[in-house]
DSSP file (Angstrom, degrees, kcal/mol; ACC not computed):
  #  RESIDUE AA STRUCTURE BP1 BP2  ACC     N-H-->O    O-->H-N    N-H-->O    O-->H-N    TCO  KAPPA ALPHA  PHI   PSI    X-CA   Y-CA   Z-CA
    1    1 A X     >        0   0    0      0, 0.0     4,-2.6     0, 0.0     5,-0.2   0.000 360.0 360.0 360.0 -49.8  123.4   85.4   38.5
    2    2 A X  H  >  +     0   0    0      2,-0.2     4,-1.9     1,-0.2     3,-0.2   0.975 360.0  59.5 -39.7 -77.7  121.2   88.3   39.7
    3    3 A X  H  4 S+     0   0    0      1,-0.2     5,-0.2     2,-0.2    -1,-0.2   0.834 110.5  42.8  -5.3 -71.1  118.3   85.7   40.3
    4    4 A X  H >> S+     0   0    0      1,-0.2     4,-3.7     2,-0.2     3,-1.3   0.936 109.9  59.6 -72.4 -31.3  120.7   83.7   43.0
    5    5 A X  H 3X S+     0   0    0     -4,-2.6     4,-2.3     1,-0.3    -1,-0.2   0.908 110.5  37.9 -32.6 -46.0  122.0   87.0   44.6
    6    6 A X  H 3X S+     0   0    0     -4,-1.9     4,-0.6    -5,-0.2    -1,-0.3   0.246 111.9  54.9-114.0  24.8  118.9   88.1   45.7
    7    7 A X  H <>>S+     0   0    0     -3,-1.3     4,-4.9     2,-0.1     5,-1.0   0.612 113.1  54.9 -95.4 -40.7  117.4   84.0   46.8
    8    8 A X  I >X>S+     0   0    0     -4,-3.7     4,-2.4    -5,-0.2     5,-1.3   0.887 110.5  45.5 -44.5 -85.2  120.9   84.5   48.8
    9    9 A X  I 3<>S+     0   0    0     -4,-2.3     5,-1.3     1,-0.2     6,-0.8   0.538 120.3  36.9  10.5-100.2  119.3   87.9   50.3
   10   10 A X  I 3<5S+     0   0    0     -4,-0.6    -1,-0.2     3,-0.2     6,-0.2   0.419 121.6  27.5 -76.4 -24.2  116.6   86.7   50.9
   11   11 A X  I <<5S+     0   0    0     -4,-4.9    -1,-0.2    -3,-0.5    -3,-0.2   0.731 120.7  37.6-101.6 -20.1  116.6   83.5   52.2
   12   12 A X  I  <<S+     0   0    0     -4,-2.4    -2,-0.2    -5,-1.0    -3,-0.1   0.501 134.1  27.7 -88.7  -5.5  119.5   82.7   53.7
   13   13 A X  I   <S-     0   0    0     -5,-1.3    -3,-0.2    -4,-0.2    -4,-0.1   0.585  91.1-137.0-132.2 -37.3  119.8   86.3   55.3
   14   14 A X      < +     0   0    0     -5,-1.3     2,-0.4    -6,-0.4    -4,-0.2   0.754  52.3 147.3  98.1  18.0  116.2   87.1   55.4
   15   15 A X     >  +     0   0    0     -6,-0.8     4,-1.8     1,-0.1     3,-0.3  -0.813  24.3 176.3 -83.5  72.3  117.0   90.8   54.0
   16   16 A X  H  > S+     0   0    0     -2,-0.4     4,-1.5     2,-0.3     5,-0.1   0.593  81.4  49.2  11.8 -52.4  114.2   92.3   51.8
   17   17 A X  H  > S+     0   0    0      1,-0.2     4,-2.8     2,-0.2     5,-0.3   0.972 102.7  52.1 -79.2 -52.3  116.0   95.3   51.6
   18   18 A X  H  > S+     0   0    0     -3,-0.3     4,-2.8     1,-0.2     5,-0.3   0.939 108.1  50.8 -45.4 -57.4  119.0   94.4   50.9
   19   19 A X  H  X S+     0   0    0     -4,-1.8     4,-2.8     1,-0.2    -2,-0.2   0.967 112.1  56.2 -69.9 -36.8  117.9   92.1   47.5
   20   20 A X  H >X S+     0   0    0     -4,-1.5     4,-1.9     1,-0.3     3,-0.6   0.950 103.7  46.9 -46.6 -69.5  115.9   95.2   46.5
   21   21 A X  H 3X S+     0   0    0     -4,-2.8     4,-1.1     1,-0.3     5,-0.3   0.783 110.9  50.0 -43.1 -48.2  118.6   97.3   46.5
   22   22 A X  H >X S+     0   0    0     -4,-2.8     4,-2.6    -5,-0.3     3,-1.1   0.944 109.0  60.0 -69.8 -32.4  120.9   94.7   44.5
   23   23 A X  H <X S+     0   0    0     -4,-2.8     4,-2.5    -3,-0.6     3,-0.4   0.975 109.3  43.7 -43.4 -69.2  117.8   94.7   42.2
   24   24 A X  H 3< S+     0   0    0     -4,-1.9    -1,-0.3     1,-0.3    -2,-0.2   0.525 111.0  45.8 -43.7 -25.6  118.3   98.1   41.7
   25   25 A X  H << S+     0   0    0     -4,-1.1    -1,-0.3    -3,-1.1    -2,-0.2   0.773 117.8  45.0-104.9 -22.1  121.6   98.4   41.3
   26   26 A X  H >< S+     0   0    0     -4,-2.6     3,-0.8    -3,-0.4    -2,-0.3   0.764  93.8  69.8 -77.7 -31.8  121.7   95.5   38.8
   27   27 A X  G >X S+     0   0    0     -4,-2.5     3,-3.6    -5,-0.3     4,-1.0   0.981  85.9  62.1 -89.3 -70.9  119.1   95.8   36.6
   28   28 A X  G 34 S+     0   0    0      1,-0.4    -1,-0.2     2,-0.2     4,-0.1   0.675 111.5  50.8  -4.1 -29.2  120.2   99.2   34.3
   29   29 A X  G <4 S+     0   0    0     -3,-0.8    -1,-0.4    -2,-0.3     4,-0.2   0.483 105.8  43.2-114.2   9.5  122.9   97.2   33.4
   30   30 A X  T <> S+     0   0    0     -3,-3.6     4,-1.9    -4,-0.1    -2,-0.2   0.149  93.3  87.4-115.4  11.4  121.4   94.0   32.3
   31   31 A X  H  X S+     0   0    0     -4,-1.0     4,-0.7     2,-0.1     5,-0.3   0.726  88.2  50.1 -87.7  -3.7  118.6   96.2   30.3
   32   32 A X  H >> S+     0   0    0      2,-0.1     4,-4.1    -4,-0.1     3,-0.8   0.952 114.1  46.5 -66.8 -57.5  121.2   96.4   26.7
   33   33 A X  H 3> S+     0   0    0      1,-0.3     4,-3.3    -4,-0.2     5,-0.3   0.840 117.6  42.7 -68.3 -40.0  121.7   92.7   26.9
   34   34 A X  H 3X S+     0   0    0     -4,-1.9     4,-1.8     1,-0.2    -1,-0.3   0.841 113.6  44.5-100.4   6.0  118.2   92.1   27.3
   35   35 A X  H <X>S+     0   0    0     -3,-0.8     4,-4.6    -4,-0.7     5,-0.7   0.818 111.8  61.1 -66.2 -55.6  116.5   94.6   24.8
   36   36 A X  H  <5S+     0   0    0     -4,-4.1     4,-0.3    -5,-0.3    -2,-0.2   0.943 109.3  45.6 -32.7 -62.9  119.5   93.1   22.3
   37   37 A X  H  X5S+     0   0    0     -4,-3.3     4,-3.1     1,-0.2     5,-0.4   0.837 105.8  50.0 -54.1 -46.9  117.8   89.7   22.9
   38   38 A X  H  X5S+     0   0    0     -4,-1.8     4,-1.4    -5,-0.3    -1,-0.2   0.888 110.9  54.2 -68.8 -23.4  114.4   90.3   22.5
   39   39 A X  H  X5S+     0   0    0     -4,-4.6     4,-0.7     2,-0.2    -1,-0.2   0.545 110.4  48.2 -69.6 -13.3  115.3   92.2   18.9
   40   40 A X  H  4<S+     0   0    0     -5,-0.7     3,-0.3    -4,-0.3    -2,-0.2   0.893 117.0  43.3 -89.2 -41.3  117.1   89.1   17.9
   41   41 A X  H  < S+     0   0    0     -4,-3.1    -2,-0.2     1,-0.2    -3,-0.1   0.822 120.5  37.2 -65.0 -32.7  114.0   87.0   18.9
   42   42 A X  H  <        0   0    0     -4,-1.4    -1,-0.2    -5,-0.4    -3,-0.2   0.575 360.0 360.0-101.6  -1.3  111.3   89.2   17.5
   43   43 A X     <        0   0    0     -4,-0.7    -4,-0.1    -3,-0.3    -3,-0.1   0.343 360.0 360.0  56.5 360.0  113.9   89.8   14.3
């Protein structure tokens, strides 16, 4: 979902800042989920 948020951003509104910003505010909270995963992958 993050991914299409910030294509929105940034193409269809042509705001740079703005998708940063959602970067920012989104990613802290997708770093459990993806730490989780890579320990499940690398066992």
């Amino acid at each position: 979902m993050l991914g299409y948020e910030v294509d929105h951003y940034l193409d269809d509104h042509g705001d740079v800042e703005l998708a940063v910003e959602c970067i920012h505010e989104s990613l802290p909270g997708l770093l459990p989920t993806c730490r989780a995963t890579l320990a499940t992958i690398l066992g």
